[in-house]
C-alpha positions in Angstrom: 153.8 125.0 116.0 152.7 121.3 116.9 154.4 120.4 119.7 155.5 116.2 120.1 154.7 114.4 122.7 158.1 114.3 124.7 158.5 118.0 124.7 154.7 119.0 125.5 154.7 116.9 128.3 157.6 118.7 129.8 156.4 121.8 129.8 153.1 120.9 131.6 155.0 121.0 134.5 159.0 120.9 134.5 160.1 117.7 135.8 156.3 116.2 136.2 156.4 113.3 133.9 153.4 111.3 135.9 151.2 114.9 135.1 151.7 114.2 131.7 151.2 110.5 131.6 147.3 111.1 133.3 146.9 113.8 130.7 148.0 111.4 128.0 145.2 109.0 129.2 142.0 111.8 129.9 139.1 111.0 127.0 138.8 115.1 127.2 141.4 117.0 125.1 143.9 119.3 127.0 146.1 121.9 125.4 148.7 124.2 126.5 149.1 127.6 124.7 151.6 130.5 125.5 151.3 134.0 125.4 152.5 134.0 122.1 149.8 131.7 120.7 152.4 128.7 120.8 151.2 125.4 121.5 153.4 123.6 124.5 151.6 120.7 124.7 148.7 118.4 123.0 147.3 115.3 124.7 146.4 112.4 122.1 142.4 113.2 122.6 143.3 116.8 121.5 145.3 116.2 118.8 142.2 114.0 116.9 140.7 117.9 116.4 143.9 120.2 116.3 143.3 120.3 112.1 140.1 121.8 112.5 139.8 125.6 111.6 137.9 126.2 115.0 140.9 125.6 116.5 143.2 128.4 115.0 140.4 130.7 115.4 140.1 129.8 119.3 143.8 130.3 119.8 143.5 133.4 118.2 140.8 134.5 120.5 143.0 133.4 123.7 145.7 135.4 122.4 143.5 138.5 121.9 142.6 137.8 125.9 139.0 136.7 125.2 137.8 133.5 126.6 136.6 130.5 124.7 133.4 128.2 124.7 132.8 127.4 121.4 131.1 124.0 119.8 132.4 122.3 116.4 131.0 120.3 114.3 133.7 117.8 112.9 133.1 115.1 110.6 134.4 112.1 110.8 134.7 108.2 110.2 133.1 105.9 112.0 134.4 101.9 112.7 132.0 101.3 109.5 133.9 103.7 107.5 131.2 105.8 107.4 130.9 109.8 107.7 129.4 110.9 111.0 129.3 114.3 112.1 130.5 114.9 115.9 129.9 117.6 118.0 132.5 119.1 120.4 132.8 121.5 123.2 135.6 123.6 122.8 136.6 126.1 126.2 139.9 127.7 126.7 140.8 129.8 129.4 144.2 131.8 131.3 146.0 130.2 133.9 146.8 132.2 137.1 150.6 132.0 138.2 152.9 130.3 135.9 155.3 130.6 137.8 158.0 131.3 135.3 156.2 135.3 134.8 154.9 134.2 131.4 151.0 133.8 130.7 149.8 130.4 129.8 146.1 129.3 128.7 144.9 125.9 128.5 141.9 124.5 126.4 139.9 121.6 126.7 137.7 119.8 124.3 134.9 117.1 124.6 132.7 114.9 122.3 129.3 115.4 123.2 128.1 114.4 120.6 125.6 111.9 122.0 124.5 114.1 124.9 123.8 116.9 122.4 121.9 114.8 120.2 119.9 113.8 123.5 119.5 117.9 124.2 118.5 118.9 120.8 116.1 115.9 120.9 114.6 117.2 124.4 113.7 120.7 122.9 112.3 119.0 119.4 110.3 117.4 121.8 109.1 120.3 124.0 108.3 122.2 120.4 105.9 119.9 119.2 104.4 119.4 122.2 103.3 123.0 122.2 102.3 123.2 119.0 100.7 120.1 118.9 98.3 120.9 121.8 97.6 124.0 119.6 97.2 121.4 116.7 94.5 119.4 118.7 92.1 121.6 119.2 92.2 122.9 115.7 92.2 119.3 114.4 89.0 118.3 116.5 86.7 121.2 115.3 87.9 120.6 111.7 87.1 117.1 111.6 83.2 117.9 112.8 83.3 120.5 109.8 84.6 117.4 107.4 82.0 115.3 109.1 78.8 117.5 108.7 80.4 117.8 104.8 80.6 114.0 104.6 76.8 113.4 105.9 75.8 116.0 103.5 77.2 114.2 100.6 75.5 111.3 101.4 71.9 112.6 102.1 72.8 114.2 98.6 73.3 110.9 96.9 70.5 109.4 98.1 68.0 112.1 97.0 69.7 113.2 93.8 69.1 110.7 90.4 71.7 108.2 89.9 73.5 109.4 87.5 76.8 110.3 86.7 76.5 113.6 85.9 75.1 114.2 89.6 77.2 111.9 91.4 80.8 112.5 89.5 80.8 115.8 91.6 79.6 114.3 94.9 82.4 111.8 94.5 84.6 114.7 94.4 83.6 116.4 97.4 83.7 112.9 99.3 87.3 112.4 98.1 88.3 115.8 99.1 86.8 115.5 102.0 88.5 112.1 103.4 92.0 113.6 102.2 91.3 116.3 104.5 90.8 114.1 107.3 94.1 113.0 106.5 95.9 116.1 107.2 93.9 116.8 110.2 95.1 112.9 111.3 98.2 114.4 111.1 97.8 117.4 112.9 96.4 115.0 115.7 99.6 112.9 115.6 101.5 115.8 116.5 99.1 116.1 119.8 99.6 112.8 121.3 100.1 109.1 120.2 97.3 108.1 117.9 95.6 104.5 118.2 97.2 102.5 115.5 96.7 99.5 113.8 99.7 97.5 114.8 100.9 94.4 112.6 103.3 92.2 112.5 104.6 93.8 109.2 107.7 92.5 106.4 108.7 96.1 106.0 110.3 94.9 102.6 106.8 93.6 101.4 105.3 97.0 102.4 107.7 99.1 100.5 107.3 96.7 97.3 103.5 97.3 97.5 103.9 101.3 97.7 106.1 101.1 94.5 103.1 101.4 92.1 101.5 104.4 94.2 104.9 106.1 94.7 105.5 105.8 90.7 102.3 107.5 90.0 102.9 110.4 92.7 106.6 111.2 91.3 106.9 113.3 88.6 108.4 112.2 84.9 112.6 112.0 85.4 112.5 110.8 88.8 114.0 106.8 89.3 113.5 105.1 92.3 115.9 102.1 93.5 115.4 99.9 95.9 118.2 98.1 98.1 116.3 96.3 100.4 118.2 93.7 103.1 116.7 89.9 102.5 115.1 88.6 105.8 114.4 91.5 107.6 113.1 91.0 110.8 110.0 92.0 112.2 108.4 95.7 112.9 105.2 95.8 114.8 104.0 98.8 113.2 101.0 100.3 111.3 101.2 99.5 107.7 98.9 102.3 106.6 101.0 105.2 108.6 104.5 103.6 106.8 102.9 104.5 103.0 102.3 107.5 104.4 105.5 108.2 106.0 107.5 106.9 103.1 105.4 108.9 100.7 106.3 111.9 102.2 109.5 111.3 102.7 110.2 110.5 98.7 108.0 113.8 97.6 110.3 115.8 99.9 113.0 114.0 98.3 111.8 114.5 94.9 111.5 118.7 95.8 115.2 118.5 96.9 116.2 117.9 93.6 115.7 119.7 90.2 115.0 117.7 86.6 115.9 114.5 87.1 117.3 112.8 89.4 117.1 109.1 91.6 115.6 108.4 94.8 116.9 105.4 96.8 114.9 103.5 99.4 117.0 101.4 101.3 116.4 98.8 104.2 118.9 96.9 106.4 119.3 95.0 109.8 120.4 97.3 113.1 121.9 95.4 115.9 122.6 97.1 119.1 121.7 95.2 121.6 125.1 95.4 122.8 126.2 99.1 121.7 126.1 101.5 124.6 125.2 104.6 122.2 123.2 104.6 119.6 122.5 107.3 117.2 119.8 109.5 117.7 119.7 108.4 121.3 118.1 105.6 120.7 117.9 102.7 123.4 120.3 99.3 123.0 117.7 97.1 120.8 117.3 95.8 117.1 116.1 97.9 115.1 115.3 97.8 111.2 116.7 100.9 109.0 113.7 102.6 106.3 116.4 105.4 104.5 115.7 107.6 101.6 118.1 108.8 100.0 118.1 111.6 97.3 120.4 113.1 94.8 119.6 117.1 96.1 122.1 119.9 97.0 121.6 119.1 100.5 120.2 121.0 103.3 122.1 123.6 105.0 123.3 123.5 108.6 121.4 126.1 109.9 118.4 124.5 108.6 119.0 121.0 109.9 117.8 120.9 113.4 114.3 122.9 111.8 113.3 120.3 109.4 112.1 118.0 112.3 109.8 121.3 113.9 106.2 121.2 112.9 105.0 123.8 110.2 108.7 123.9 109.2 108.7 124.4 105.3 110.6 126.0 102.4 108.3 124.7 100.2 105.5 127.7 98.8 102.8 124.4 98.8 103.8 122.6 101.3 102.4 121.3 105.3 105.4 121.2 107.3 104.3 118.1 108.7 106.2 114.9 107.0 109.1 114.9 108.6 107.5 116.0 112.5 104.7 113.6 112.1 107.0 111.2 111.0 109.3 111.5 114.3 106.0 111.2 116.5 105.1 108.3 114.6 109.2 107.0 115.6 109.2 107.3 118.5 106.1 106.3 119.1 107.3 102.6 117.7 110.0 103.0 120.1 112.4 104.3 117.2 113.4 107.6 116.1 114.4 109.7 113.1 117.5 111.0 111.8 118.6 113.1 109.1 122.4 113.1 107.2 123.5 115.7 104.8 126.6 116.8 103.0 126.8 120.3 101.1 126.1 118.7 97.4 126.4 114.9 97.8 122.2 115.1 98.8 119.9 113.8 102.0 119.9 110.7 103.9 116.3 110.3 106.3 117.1 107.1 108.5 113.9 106.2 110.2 114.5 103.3 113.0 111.8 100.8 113.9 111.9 99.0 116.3 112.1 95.6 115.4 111.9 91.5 117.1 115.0 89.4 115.4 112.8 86.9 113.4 110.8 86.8 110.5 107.8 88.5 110.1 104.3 86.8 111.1 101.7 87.5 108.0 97.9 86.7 109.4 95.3 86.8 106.9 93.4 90.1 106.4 89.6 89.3 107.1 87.0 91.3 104.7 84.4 92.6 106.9 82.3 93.7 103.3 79.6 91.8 102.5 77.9 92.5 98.8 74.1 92.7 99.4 74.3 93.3 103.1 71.1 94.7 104.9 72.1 97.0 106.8 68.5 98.5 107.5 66.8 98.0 110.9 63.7 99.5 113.0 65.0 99.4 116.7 65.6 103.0 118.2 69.1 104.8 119.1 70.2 107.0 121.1 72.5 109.6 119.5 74.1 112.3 121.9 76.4 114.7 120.4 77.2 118.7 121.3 76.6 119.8 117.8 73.6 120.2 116.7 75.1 119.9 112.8 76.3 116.5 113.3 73.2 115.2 115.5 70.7 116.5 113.0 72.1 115.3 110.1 73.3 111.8 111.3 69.6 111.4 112.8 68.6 112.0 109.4 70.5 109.2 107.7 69.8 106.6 110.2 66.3 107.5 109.5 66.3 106.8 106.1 68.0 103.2 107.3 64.5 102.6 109.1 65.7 103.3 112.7 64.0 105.5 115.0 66.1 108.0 116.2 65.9 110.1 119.8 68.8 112.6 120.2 70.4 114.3 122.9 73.1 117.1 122.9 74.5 116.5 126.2 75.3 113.8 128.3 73.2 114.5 131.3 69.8 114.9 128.9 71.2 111.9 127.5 71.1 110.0 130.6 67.6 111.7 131.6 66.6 110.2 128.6 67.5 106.6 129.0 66.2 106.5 132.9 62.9 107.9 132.0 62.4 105.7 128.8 59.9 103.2 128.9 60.9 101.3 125.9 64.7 99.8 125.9 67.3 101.4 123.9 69.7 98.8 122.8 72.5 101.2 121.2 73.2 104.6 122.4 75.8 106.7 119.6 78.0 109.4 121.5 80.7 112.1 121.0 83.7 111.8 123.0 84.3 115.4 124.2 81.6 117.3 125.1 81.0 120.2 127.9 80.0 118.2 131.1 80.0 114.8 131.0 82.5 113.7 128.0 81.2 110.4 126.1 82.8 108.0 128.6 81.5 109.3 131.9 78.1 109.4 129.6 77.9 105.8 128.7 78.7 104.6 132.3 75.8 106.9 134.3 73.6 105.5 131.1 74.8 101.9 132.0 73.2 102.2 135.4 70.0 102.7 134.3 70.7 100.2 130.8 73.1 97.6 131.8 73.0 96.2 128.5 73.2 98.6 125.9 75.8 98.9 123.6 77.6 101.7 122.9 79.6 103.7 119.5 81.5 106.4 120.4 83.1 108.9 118.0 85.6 112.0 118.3 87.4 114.3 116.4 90.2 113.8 119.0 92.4 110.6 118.5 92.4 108.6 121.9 95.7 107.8 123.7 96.9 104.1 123.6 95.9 104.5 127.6 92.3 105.9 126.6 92.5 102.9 123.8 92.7 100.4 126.3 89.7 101.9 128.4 87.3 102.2 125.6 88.3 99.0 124.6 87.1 97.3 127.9 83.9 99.5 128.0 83.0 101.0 124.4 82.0 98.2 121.4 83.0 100.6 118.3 85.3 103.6 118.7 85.3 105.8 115.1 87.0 108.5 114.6 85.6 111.6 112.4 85.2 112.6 110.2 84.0 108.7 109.2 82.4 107.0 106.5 78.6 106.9 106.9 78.4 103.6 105.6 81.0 102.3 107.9 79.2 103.8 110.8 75.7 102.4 109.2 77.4 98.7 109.1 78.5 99.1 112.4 75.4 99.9 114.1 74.1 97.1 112.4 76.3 94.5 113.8 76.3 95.9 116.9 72.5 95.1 117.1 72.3 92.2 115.9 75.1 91.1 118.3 72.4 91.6 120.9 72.9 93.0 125.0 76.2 92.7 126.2 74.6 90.8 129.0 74.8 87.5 129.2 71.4 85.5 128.3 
């Protein structure tokens, strides 16, 4: 029975009206239940839950002498009139001397739905930071495999005829190749903040320009809408890493759903700069809102919280790593990643970027290819890497470009090298991690003897934005394997002609 306000007060405590007057105010929910199972009293915050079927199953328990602490999972409307699910602690316990010789229990309920979020969002964290360490060290030995494959494929079409027939395959192999980098990028991602190329980016703009590619990825009797906001304001973000994001965020969406359906990508201004809470534990801020929507059964509760954990898939195909690498990539931006889903009404991912409240400043992308360019040369290099693979065959292929090559597979030969030389080396090539000195420590001891050399260092590892901002001061050209040979080729080309770092 739902007691009313006058006569659940009164049986707080007879004759206590000022008891039930603080009660009335308390933001937590206090109940009063009998030994009977008969509710004496509600206080307002209560009553917002007393429908639920929690509820009746708590009292039940009470009554049966068992103690409660329980959580629920309510939805309700927000002051948008939107559905958003809240979580709530739910304890109910006896009370010692009534006084009146009958037994009494009272129950308490909270929101914590924001301090939840926070929690769940601490372990998600904690898990892929385990498994991303794992990840890392995979990652880095993977991408010197793709890069020994890579300079293979080169030396291969340089020595085989030009035609088709022998370079079709090649251009298969070099494809392949590159994609897997891009898986083991991701697998890096899950490691640590990769270096990215921020921009100031119209997020609208680079959804439009992804349209074509996502249309060809989709399969036949799948629509996508679009409902972008006019004049979003700006995200500093990496334009390449929001194609890949959204991409897989619309084939997960497309897997959710069977023959046809329609995939929504939405965008739209977030202001909280004066909003205390924001979902997903997000920091007061503006924001701008990426969402795809799809038309799927939904996902099921207990599978919610997993989506977000690396390796996490119910596809028999698929990575596990959109939606993880995707939250790294967040909250890296300063935003974050949410998911909404009903039982049958489909999927909502909200990914938050942080964002400045203007319009977007477009600069002009600079093409660094020149048609024609000779990118031969006859100076000797220095190239210092652990595995003999990668030194051998990268020696080979700056051969062929006319250089003469020395190599070293350690740092300290490396630097044994440059103090005993008697001709000057003006670039010196080097891997990152290596046993001993890494590539950094190498470059500086080499800097003593060669004050002026420059320097190209590679990894299979991704630097931090910290290490970024050190190799930037000290390191011309960071690359990151596996790499394009040509790209490296050009770059050891401008680098030289560049000249000392030294001032004349």
């Amino acid at each position: 029975m739902m007691p009313d306000n006058e006569q659940g007060s009164a049986s707080i405590q007879d004759g206590s009206e000022p008891m039930s007057l603080v009660l009335d105010q308390l933001p937590i929910g206090v109940a009063l239940v009998d030994d009977a199972g008969e509710l004496l009293y509600l206080n307002p915050a209560f009553r917002e839950i007393s429908d639920a079927p929690q509820f009746t199953s708590a009292i039940q328990k009470l009554y049966d002498g068992e103690p409660v602490n329980d959580l629920l999972s309510l939805t309700r409307a927000d002051q948008n009139d939107r559905e958003v699910e809240h979580i709530y602690r739910l304890r109910g316990f006896h009370l010692e001397g009534s006084g009146n010789g009958s037994s009494r229990s009272m129950m308490l309920v909270e929101d914590i739905t924001e301090s939840y979020r926070l929690k769940m969002n601490l372990r998600r964290a904690q898990r892929m930071e385990s498994v991303g360490s794992m990840a890392s060290a995979v990652a880095h030995d993977f991408n010197n495999i793709l890069t020994v494959i890579l300079q293979s494929v080169h030396l291969l079409k340089q020595q085989l005829p030009q035609e088709r027939a022998y370079l079709d395959p090649l251009d298969v192999i070099e494809g392949t190749t590159l994609n897997a980098g891009e898986l083991a990028q991701q697998l890096l991602t899950l490691s640590k903040p990769r270096i990215v190329d921020w921009k100031d980016l119209d997020l609208n703009a680079v959804i439009r320009d992804a349209l074509p590619i996502l249309e060809r990825v989709l399969r036949e009797g799948i629509r996508l809408e679009c409902e972008l906001e006019d004049d979003l304001w700006s995200v500093c973000s990496d334009p390449s890493q929001i194609l890949h994001i959204l991409l897989n965020l619309c084939i997960n969406a497309q897997e959710a759903m069977e023959g046809q359906g329609k995939i929504t990508i939405s965008t739209r201004k977030i202001d909280r700069s004066r909003v205390p809470q924001v979902e997903g534990g997000l920091a007061t801020g503006h924001y701008v809102l990426l969402s795809v929507l799809d038309e799927g059964p939904g996902i099921p509760p207990e599978l919610a919280d997993r989506v977000f954990d690396p390796f996490f898939t119910t596809k028999e195909m698929g990575t596990g790593l959109g939606l993880s690498t995707a939250y790294t990539f967040a909250a890296e931006q300063g935003g974050t990643v949410t998911l909404y889903s009903e039982d049958g009404h489909g999927t909502r991912i909200n990914l938050y970027l942080k964002a400045e409240p203007r319009p977007p400043v477009i600069s002009e992308v600079d093409d660094d290819l020149v048609a024609g360019e000779d990118l031969t040369g006859s100076e000797t290099l220095l190239l210092v890497d652990d595995e003999w693979l990668v030194l051998d065959l990268a020696r080979e292929i700056l051969s062929q470009q006319g250089y003469s090559i020395i190599t070293a597979s350690s740092g300290e030969e490396a630097v044994e090298i440059i103090r005993s030389s008697e001709e000057r080396i003006p670039l010196v090539i080097l891997d990152m991690a290596m046993p001993g000195m890494n590539g950094l420590e190498t470059l500086r001891a080499i800097r003593v003897h060669e004050p002026g050399i420059r320097a190209i260092i590679s990894s299979g590892f991704h630097a931090t934005q910290k290490m970024h901002k050190v190799l930037d001061a000290e390191v011309d050209v960071f690359v990151n394997k596996p790499y394009e040979i040509d790209h490296l080729v050009r770059e050891v080309r401008h680098l030289l002609d560049a000249g000392s770092i030294l001032p004349d």
